[in-house]
C-alpha positions in Angstrom: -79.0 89.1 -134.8 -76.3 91.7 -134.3 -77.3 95.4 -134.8 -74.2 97.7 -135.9 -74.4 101.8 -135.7 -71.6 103.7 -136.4 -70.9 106.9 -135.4 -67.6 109.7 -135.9 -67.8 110.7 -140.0 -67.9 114.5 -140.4 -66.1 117.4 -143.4 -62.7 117.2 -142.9 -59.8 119.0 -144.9 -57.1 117.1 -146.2 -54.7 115.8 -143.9 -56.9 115.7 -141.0 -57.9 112.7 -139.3 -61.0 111.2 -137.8 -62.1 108.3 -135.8 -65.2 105.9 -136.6 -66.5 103.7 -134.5 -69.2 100.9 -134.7 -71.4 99.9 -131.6 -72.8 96.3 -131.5 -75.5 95.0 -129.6 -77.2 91.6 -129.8 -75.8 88.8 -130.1 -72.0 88.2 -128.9 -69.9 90.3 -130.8 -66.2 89.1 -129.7 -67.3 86.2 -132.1 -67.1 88.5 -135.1 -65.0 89.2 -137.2 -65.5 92.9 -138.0 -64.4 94.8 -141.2 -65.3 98.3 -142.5 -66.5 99.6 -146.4 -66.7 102.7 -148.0 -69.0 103.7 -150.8 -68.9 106.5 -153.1 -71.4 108.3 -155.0 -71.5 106.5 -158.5 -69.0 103.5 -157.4 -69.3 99.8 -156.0 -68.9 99.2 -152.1 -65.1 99.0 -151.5 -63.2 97.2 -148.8 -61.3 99.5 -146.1 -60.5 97.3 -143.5 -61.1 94.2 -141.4 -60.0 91.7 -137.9 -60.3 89.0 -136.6 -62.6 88.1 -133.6 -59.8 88.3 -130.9 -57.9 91.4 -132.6 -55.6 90.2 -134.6 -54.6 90.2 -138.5 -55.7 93.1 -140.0 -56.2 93.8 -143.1 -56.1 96.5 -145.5 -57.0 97.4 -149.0 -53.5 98.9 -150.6 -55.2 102.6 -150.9 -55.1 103.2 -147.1 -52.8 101.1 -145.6 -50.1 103.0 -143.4 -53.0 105.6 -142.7 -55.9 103.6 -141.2 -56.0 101.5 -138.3 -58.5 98.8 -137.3 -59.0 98.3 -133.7 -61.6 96.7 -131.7 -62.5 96.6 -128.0 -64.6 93.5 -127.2 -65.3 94.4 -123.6 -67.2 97.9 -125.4 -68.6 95.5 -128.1 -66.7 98.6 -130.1 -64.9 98.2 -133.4 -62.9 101.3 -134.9 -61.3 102.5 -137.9 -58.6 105.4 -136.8 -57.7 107.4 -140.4 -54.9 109.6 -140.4 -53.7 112.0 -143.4 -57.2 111.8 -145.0 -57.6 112.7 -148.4 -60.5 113.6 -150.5 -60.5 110.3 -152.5 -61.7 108.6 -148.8 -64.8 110.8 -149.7 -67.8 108.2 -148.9 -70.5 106.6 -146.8 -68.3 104.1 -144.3 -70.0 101.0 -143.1 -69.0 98.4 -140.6 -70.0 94.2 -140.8 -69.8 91.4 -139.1 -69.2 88.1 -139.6 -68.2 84.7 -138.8 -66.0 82.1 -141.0 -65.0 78.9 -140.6 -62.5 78.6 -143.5 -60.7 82.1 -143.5 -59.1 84.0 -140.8 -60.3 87.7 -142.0 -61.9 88.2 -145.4 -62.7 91.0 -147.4 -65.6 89.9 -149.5 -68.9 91.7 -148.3 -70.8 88.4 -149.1 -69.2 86.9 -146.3 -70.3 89.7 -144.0 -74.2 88.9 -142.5 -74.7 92.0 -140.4 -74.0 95.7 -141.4 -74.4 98.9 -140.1 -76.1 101.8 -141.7 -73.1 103.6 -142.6 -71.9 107.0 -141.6 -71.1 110.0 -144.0 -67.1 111.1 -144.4 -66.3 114.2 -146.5 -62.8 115.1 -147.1 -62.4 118.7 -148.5 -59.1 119.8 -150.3 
């Protein structure tokens, strides 16, 4: 089992930026990969983000590339999503997975993910 809790949503105005991060505990995380989703009220889960269990090759859904940031910090058992020049369409609940795959390096299918977290609330105001 690996438990996920994230933590760092908040209101924000447009243009601001804010910092999630997702704690793991159980079993050992730096064999993970690690992505991060977003749902809004009245859509599907969306992919945001993922990487790899060492770091490496991320990933990012068109919408927020050159604005987010996956990182990860395996000696904290820490994963984070940095998002710059926020905007209100990022309005939603943001959760982090984990997973482990055999055939794909990162992936951004949640079916693929077997742990999640319970998400954390992100409100962008214009």
């Amino acid at each position: 089992q690996v438990q996920l809790v994230e933590s760092g949503g908040g209101l924000v105005q447009a243009g601001d930026s804010l910092r999630l991060s997702c704690a793991a505990s159980g079993r050992t995380f730096s064999g993970y990969g690690m992505g991060w989703f977003r749902q809004a009220p009245g859509k599907e889960r969306e992919f945001v983000a993922v990487i790899n269990w060492s770091g490496g090759y991320p990933y990012y859904v068109d919408s927020v590339k050159g604005r987010f940031t996956i990182s990860r910090d395996n000696a904290k058992n820490t994963v984070y999503l940095q998002m710059n020049s926020l905007k209100p369409e990022d309005t939603a609940v943001y959760y982090c997975a984990a997973g482990r795959w055999t055939k794909v390096i990162v992936t951004p299918t949640p079916s693929s993910y077997d742990y999640w977290g319970q998400g954390t609330q992100v409100t962008v105001s214009s």
